[in-house]
Structure formats: C-alpha cells, structure tokens
C-alpha positions as CSV (number, residue, x, y, z in Angstrom):
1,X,12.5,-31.5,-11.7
2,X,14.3,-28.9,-9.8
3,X,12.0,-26.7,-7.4
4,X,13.1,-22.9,-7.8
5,X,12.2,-20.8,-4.5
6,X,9.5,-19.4,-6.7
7,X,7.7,-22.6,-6.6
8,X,8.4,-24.1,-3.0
9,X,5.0,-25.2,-1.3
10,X,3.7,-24.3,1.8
11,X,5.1,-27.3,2.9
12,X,8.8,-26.5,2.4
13,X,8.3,-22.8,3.8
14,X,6.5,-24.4,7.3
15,X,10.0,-26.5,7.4
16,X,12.0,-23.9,6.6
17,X,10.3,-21.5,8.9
18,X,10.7,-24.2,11.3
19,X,14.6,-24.5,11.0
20,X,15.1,-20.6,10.7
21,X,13.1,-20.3,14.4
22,X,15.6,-23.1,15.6
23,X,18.8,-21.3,14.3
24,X,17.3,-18.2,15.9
25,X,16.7,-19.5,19.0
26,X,20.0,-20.6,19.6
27,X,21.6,-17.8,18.1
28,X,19.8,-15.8,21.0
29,X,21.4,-18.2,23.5
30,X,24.6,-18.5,21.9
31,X,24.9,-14.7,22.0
32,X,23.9,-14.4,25.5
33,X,26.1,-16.6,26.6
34,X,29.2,-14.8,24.8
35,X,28.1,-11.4,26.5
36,X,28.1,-13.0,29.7
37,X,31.2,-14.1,29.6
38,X,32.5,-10.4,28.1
39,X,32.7,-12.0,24.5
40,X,32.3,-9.6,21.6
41,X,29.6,-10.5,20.0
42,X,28.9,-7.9,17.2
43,X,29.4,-10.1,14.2
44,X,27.2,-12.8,15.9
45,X,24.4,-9.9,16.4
46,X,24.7,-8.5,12.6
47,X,24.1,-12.1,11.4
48,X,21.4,-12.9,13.5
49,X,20.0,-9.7,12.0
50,X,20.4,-11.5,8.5
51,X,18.7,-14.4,9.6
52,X,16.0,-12.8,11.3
53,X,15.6,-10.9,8.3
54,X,15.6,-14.5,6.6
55,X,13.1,-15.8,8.5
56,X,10.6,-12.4,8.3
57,X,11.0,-13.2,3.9
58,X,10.4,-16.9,4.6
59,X,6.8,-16.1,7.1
60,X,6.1,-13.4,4.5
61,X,5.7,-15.3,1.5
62,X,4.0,-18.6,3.6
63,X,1.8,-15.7,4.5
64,X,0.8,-14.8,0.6
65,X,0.4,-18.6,0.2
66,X,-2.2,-19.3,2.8
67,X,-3.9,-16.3,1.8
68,X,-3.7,-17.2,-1.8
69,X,-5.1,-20.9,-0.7
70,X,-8.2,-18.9,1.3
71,X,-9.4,-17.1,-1.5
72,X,-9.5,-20.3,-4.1
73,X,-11.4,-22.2,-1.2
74,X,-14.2,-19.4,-1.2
C-alpha cells in the first residue's frame, strides 16, 4: 500500500522533522560561509525560507498528531 502524506505516522514526521532540521542547519552554515566570502547568497536565503516553511508544516501537523494521541489516551 502506498502511504499518502495524509496518512504518514508520527513516526515518519519525527524523521522527517529530523532531516528538515539537518538541511536547515547546514543551509545556515552554507549561507554564512558564502557571505563571508562576499558570495551572493539571495537564492540560497529564499530557499531556505521554503524549507523553513517546510519544516514549520512538517512540526505543525506532528503537533495535531500528538495532540490527537493525548486526547484518545484520556
């Protein structure tokens, strides 16, 4: 059966949280690296932004899960 993003598990959205925090990490390195070097780094910054934006979706809906998981435990 193929999962839909609908249906991951709290699982998958803890590793993809994980991964996300990794990218963004080094993103944030990457970037300051370029800008000390007097790199342009625009395009780098506005898809950070993307997957900052990514990761904020991904932490929202792990959010709703382990609230969702709290309320049938009660």
């Amino acid at each position: 059966m193929i999962r839909t993003p609908s249906q991951a598990t709290v699982a998958d959205l803890e590793r993809e949280a994980t991964v996300l925090e990794q990218r963004l990490h080094d993103g944030e390195r990457r970037i300051e690296e370029a800008q000390q070097v007097g790199a342009g780094t625009e395009a780098w910054e506005e898809f950070w932004i993307e997957l900052l934006h990514t990761y904020e979706a991904v932490y929202d809906r792990l959010q709703s899960l382990h609230a969702g998981e709290q309320q049938v435990a009660a």
